[in-house]
MARKE-189206 format. One record per atom (N, C-alpha, C): residue in one letter; chain; atom name; x, y, z. Coordinates in pm, whole numbers, plus 50000, padded with zeros to 5 digits. Layout:
N
   res   chain   atom       x       y       z
     A       A     CA       X       Y       Z
...
***
This chain:
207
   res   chain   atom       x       y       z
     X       A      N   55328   48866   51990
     X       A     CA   55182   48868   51982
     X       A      C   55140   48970   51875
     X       A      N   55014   48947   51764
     X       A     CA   54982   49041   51681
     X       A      C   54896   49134   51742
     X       A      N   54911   49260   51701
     X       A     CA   54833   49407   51755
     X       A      C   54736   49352   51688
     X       A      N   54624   49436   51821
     X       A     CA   54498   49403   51755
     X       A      C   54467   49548   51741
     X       A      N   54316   49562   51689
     X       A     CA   54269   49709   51702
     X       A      C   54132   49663   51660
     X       A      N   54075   49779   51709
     X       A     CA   53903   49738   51703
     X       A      C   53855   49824   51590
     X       A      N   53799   49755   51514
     X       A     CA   53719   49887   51374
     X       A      C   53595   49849   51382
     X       A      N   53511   49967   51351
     X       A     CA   53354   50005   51388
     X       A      C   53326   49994   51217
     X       A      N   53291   49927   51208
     X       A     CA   53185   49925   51058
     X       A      C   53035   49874   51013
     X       A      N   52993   49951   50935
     X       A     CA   52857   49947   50947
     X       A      C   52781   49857   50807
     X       A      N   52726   49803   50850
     X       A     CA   52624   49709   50739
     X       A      C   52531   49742   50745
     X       A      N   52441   49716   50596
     X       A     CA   52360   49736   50549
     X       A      C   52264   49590   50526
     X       A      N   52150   49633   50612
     X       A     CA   52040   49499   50612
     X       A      C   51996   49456   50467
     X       A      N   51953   49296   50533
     X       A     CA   51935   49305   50385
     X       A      C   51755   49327   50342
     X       A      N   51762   49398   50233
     X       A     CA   51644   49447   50217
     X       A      C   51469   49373   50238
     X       A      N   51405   49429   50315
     X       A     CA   51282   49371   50331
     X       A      C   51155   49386   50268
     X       A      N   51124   49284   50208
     X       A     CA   51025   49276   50097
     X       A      C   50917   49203   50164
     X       A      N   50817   49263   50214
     X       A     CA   50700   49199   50283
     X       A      C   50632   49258   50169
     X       A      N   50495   49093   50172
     X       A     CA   50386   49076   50064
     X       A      C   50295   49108   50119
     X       A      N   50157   49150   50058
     X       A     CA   50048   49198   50080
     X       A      C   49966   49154   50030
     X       A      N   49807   49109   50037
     X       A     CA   49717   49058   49967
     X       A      C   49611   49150   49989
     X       A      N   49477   49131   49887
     X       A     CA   49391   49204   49857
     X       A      C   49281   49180   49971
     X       A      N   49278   49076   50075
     X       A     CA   49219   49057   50207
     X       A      C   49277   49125   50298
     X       A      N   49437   49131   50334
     X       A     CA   49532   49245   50371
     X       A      C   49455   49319   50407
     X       A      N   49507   49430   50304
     X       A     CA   49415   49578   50303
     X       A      C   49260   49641   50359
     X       A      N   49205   49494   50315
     X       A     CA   49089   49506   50325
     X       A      C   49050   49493   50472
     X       A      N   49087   49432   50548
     X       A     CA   49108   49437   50672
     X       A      C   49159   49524   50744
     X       A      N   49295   49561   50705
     X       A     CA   49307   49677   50780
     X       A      C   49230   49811   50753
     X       A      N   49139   49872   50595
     X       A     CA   49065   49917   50604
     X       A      C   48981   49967   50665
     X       A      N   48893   49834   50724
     X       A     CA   48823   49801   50773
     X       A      C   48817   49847   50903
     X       A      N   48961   49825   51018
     X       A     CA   48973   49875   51090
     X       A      C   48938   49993   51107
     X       A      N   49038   50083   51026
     X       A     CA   49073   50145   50996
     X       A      C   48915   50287   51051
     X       A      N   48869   50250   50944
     X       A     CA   48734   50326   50902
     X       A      C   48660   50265   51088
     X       A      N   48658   50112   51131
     X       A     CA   48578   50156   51260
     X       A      C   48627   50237   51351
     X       A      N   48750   50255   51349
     X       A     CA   48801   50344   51429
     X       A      C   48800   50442   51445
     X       A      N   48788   50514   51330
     X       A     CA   48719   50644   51275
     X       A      C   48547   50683   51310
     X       A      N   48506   50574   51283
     X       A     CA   48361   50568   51282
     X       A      C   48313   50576   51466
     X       A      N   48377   50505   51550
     X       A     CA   48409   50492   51679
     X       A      C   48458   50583   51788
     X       A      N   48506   50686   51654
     X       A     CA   48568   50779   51716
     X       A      C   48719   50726   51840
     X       A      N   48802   50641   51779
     X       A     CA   48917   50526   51914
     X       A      C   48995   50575   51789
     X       A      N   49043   50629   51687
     X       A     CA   49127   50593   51630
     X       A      C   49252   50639   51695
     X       A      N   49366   50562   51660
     X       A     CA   49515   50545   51714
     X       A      C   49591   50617   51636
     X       A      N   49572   50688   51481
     X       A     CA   49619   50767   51423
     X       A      C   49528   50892   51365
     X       A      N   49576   51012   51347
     X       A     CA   49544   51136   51317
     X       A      C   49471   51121   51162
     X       A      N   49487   51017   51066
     X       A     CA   49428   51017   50927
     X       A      C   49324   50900   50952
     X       A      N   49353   50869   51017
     X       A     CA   49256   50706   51014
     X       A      C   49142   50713   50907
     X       A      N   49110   50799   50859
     X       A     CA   48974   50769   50747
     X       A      C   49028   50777   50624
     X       A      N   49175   50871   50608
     X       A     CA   49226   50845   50504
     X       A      C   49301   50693   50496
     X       A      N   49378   50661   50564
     X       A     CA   49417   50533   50535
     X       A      C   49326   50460   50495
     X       A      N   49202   50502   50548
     X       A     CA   49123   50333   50519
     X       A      C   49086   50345   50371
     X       A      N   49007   50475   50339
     X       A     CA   48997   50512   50187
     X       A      C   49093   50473   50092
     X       A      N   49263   50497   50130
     X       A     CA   49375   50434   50052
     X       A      C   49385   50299   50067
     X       A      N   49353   50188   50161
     X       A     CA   49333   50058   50203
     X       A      C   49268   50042   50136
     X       A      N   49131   50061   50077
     X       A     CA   49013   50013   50031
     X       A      C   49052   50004   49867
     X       A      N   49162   50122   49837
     X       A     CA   49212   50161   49713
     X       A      C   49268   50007   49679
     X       A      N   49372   50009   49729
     X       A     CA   49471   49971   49769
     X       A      C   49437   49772   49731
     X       A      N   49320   49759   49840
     X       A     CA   49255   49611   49821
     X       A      C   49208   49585   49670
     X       A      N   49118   49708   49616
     X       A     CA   49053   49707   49521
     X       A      C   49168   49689   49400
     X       A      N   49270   49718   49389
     X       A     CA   49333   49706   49300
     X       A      C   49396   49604   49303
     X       A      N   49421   49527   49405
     X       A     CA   49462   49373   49393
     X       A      C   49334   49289   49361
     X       A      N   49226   49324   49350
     X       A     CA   49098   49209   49282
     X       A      C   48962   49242   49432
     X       A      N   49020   49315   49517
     X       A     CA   48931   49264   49617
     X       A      C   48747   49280   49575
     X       A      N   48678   49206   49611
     X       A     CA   48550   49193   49543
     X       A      C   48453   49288   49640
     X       A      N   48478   49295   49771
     X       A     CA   48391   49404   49812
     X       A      C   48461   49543   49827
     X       A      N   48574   49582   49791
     X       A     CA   48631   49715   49829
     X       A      C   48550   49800   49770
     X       A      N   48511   49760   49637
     X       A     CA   48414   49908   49547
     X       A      C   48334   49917   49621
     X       A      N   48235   49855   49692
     X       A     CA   48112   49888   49762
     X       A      C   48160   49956   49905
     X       A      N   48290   49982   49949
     X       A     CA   48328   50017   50078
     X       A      C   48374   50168   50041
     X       A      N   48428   50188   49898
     X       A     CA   48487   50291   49855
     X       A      C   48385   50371   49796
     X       A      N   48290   50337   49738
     X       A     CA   48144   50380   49732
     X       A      C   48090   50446   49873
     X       A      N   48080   50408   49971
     X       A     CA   48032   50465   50133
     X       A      C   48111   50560   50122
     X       A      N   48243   50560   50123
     X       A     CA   48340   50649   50158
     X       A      C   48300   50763   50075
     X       A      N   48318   50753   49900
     X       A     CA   48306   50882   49865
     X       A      C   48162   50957   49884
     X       A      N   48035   50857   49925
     X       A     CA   47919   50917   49930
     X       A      C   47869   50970   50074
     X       A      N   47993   50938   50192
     X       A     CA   47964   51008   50252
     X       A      C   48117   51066   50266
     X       A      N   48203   51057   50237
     X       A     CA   48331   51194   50243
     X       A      C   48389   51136   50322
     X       A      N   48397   51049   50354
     X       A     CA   48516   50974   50456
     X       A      C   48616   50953   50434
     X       A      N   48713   51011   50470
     X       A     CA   48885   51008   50382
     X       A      C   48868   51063   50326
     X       A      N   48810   51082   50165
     X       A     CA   48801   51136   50077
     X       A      C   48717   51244   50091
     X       A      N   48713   51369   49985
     X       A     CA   48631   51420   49960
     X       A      C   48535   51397   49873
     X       A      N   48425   51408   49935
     X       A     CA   48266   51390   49881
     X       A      C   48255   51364   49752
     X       A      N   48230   51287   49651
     X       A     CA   48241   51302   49529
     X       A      C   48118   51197   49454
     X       A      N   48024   51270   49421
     X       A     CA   47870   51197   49374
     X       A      C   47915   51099   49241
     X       A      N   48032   51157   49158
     X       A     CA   48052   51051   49002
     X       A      C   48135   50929   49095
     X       A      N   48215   50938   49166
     X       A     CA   48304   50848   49225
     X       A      C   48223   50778   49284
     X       A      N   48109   50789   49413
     X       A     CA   48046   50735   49480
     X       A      C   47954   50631   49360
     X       A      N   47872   50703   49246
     X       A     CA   47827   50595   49133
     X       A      C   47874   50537   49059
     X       A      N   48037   50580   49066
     X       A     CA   48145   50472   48970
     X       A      C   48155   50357   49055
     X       A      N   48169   50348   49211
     X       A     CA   48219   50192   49273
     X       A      C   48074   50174   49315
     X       A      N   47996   50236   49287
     X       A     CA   47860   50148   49330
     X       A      C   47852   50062   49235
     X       A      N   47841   50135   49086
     X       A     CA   47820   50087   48969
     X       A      C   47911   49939   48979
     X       A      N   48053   49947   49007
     X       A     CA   48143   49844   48968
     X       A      C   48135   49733   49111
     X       A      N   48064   49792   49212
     X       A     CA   48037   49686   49371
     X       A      C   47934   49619   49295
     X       A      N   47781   49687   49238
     X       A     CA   47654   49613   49201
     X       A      C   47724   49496   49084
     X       A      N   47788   49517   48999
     X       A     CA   47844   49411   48853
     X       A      C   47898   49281   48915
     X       A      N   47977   49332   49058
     X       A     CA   48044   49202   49083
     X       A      C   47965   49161   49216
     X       A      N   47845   49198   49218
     X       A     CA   47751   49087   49298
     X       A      C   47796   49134   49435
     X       A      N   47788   49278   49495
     X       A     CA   47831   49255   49665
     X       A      C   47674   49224   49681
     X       A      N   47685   49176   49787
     X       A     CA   47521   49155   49839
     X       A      C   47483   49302   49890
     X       A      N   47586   49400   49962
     X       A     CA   47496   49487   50007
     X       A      C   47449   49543   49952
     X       A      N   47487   49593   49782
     X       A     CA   47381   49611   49662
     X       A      C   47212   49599   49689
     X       A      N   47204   49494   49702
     X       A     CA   47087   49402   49734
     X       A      C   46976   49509   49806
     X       A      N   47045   49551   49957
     X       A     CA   47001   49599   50049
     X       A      C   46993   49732   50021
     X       A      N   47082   49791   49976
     X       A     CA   47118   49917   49988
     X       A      C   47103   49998   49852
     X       A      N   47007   49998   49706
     X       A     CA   47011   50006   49595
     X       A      C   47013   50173   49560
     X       A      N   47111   50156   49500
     X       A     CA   47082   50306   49467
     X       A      C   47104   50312   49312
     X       A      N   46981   50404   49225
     X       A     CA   46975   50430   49113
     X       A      C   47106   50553   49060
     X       A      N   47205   50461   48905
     X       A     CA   47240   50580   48910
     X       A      C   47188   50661   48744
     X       A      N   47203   50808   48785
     X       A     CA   47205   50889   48687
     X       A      C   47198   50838   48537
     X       A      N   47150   50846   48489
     X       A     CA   47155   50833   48300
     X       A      C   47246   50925   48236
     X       A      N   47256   51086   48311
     X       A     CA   47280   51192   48200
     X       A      C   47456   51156   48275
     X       A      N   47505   51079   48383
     X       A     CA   47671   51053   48378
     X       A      C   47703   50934   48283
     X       A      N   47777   50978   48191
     X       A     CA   47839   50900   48055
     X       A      C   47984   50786   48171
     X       A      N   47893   50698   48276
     X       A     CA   48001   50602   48359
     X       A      C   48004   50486   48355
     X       A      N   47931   50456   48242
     X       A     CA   47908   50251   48208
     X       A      C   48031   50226   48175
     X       A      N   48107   50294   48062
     X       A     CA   48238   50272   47995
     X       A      C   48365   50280   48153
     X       A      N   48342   50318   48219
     X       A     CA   48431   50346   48322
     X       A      C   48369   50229   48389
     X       A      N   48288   50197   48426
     X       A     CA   48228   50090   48505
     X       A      C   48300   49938   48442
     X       A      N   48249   49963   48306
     X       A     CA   48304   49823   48281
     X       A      C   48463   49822   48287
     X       A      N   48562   49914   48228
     X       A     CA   48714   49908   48233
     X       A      C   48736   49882   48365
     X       A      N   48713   49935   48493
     X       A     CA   48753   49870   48659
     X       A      C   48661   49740   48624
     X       A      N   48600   49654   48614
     X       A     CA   48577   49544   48610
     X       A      C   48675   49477   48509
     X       A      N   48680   49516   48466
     X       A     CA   48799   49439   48347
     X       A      C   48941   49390   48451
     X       A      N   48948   49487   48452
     X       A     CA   49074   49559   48538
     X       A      C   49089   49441   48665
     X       A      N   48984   49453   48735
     X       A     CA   48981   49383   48850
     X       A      C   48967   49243   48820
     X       A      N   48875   49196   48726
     X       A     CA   48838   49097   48689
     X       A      C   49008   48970   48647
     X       A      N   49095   49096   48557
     X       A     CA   49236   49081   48520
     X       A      C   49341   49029   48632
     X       A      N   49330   49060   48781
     X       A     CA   49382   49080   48884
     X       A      C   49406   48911   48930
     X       A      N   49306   48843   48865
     X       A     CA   49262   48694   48926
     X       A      C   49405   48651   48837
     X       A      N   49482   48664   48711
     X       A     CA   49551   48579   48650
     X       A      C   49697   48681   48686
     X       A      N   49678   48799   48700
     X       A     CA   49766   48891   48662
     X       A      C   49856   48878   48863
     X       A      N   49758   48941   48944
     X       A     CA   49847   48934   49112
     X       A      C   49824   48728   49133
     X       A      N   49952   48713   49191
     X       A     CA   49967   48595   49289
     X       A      C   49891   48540   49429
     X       A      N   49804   48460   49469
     X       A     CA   49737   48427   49573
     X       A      C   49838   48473   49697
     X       A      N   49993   48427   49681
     X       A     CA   50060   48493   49798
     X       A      C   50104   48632   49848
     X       A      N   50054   48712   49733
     X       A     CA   50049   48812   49780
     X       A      C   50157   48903   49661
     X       A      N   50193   49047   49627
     X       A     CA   50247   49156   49624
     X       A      C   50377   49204   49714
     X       A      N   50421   49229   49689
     X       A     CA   50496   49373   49742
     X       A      C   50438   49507   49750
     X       A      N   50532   49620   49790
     X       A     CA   50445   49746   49755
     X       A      C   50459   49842   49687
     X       A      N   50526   49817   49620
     X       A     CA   50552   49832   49455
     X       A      C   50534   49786   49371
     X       A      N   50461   49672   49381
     X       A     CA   50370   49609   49260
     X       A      C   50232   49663   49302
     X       A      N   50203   49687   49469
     X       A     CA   50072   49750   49494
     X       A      C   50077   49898   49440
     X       A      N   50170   49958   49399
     X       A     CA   50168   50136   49405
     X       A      C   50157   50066   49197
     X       A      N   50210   50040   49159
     X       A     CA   50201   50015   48979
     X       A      C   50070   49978   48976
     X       A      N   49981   49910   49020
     X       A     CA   49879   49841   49035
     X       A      C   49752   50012   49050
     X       A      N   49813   50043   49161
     X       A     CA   49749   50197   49102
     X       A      C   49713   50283   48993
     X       A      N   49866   50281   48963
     X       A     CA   49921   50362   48866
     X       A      C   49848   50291   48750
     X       A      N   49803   50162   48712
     X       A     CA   49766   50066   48573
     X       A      C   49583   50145   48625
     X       A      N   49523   50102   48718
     X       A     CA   49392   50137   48730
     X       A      C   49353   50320   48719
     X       A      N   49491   50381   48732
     X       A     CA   49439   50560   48733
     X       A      C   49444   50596   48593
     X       A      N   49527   50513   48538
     X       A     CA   49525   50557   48352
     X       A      C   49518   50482   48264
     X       A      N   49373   50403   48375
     X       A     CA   49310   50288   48241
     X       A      C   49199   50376   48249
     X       A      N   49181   50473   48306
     X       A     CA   48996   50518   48306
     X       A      C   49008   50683   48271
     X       A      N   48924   50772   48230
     X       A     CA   48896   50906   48222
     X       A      C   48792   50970   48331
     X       A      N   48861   51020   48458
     X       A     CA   48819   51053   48501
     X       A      C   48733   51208   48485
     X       A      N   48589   51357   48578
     X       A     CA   48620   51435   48542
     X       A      C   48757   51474   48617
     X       A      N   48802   51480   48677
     X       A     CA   48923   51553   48742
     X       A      C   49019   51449   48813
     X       A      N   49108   51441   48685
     X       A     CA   49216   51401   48662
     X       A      C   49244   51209   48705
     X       A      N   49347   51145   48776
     X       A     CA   49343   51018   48783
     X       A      C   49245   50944   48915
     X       A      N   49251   50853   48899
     X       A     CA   49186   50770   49036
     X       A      C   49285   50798   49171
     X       A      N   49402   50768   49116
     X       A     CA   49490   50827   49254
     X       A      C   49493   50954   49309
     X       A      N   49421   51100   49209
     X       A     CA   49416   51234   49293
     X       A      C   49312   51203   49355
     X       A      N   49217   51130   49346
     X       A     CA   49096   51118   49420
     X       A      C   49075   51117   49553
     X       A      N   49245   51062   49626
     X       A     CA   49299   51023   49734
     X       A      C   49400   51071   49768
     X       A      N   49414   51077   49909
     X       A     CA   49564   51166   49974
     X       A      C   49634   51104   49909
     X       A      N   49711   51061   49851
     X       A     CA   49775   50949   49804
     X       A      C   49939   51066   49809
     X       A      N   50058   51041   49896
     X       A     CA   50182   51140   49880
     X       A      C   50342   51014   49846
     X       A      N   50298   50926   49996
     X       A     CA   50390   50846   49928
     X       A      C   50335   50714   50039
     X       A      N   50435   50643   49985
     X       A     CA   50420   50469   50061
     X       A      C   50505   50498   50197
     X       A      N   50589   50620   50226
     X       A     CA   50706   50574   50299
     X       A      C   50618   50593   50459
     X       A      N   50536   50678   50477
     X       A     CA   50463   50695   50549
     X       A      C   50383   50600   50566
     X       A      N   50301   50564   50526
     X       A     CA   50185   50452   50517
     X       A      C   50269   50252   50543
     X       A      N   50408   50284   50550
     X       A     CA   50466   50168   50553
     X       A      C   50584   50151   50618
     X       A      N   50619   50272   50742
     X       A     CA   50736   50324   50854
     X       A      C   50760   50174   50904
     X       A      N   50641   50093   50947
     X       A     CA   50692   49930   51017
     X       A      C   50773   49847   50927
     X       A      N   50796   49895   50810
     X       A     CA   50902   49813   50731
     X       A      C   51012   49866   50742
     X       A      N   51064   49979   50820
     X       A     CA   51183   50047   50779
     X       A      C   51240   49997   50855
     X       A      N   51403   49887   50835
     X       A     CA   51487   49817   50920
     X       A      C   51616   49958   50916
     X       A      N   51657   49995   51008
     X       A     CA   51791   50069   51067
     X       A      C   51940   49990   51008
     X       A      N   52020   50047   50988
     X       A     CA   52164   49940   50939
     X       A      C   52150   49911   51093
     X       A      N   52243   49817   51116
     X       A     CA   52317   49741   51179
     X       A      C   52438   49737   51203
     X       A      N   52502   49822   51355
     X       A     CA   52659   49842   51347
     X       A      C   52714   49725   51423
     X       A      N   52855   49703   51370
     X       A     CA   52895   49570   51476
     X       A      C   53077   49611   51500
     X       A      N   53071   49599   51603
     X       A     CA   53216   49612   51665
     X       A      C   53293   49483   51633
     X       A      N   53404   49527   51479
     X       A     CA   53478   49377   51428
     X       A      C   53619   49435   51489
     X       A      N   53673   49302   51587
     X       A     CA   53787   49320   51631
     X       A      C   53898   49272   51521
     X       A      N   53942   49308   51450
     X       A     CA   54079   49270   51312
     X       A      C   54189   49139   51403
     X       A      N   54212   49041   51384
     X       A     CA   54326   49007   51472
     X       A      C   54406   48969   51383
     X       A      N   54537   49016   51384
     X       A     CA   54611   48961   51252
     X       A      C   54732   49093   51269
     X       A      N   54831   49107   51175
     X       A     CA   54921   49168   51188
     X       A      C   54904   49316   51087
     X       A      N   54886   49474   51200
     X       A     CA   54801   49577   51189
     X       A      C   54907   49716   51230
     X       A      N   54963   49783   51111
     X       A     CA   55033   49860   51118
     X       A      C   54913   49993   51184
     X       A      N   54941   50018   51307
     X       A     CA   54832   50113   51370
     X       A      C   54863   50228   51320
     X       A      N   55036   50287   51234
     X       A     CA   55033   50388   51230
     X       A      C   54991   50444   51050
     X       A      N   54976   50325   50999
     X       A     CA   54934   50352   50913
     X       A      C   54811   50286   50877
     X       A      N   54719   50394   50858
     X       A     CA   54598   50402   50887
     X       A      C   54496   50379   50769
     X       A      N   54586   50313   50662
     X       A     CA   54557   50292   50516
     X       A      C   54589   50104   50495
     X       A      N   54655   50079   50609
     X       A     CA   54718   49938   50571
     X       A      C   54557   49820   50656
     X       A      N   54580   49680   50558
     X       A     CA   54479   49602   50581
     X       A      C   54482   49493   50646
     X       A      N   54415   49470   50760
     X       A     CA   54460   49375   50855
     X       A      C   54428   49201   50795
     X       A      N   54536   49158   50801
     X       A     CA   54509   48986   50736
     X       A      C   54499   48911   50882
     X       A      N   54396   48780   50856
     X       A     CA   54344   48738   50951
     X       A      C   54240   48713   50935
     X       A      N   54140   48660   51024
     X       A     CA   54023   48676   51073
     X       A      C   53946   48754   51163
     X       A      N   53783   48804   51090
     X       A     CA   53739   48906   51177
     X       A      C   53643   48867   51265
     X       A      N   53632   48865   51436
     X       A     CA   53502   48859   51482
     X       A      C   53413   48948   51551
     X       A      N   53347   48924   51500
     X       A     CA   53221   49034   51490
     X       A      C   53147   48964   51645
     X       A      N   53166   49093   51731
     X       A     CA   53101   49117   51877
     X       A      C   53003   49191   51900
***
């Protein structure tokens, strides 16, 4: 009869690439911020996520995020308070027609030099329709997608991404992290036990 022996070896999953769309985000945003607003939230940042969600949507094309990211910086939610930011996504929510524009009008400033910034995020976003896929991103085409909108514009203080906690994805995306996978392969085949270098021929089944 051939010695058997049991070897413990470990595999590596295979990597998980979940897609994201610019409704995505926007939704969970959304949450996000009532939960906050509700005072129920289920996590300790909840107003920052949604501020990075709203980012996040907006840079895949989403058509109402500027007007959501506008609330946020004009009243400090997630973000800190910021009056040019709050009239940069008003400016770029009113161009692309949100209705709450409509309702909610606010005049901006003459003496902020932000039309030129207004129109480049419309460009930008406008670009998003030929440039992202209807099925969606990864999140590393969502984090480049950042990175293209923070140093297409001149902000005063510094990119669109310091604007936001922004540290990393690994946090903001823990439900993707798959664990290896160990499996107990029994070798059956003919297995010099004392030498501990030699390779068992045969077939392996994995229990």
């Amino acid at each position: 009869m051939a010695k058997t022996k049991n070897i413990i070896i470990q595999t590596l999953p295979k990597k998980k690439f979940d897609v994201y769309t610019a409704e995505h985000f926007y939704v969970m945003a959304d949450g996000y911020l009532s939960e906050t607003i509700n005072n129920t939230s289920r996590v300790r940042d909840s107003s920052e996520m949604a501020a990075l969600y709203f980012l996040r949507a907006l840079v895949l094309g989403h058509k109402k995020a500027a007007y959501s990211l506008y609330e946020s910086f004009n009243s400090g939610i997630g973000v800190k308070q910021d009056n040019y930011m709050a009239f940069l996504m008003y400016g770029v929510a009113s161009m692309l027609e949100d209705e709450r524009c409509i309702t909610n009008r606010v005049k901006i400033p003459e003496a902020l030099d932000i039309k030129i910034n207004i129109n480049l995020l419309i460009e930008l976003i406008q670009n998003t329709e030929y440039e992202i896929p209807n099925s969606g991103v990864d999140i590393m085409r969502v984090e480049d997608q950042i990175d293209k909108f923070s140093y297409a514009i001149k902000l005063p203080f510094g990119t669109l991404a310091t604007y936001f906690n922004i540290t990393s994805t690994q946090e903001t995306d823990s439900e993707n992290h798959i664990e290896p996978t160990t499996y107990e392969v029994q070798a059956i085949g003919t297995v010099d036990t004392q030498n501990q270098n030699s390779e068992a021929s045969g077939c392996c089944v994995i229990s």
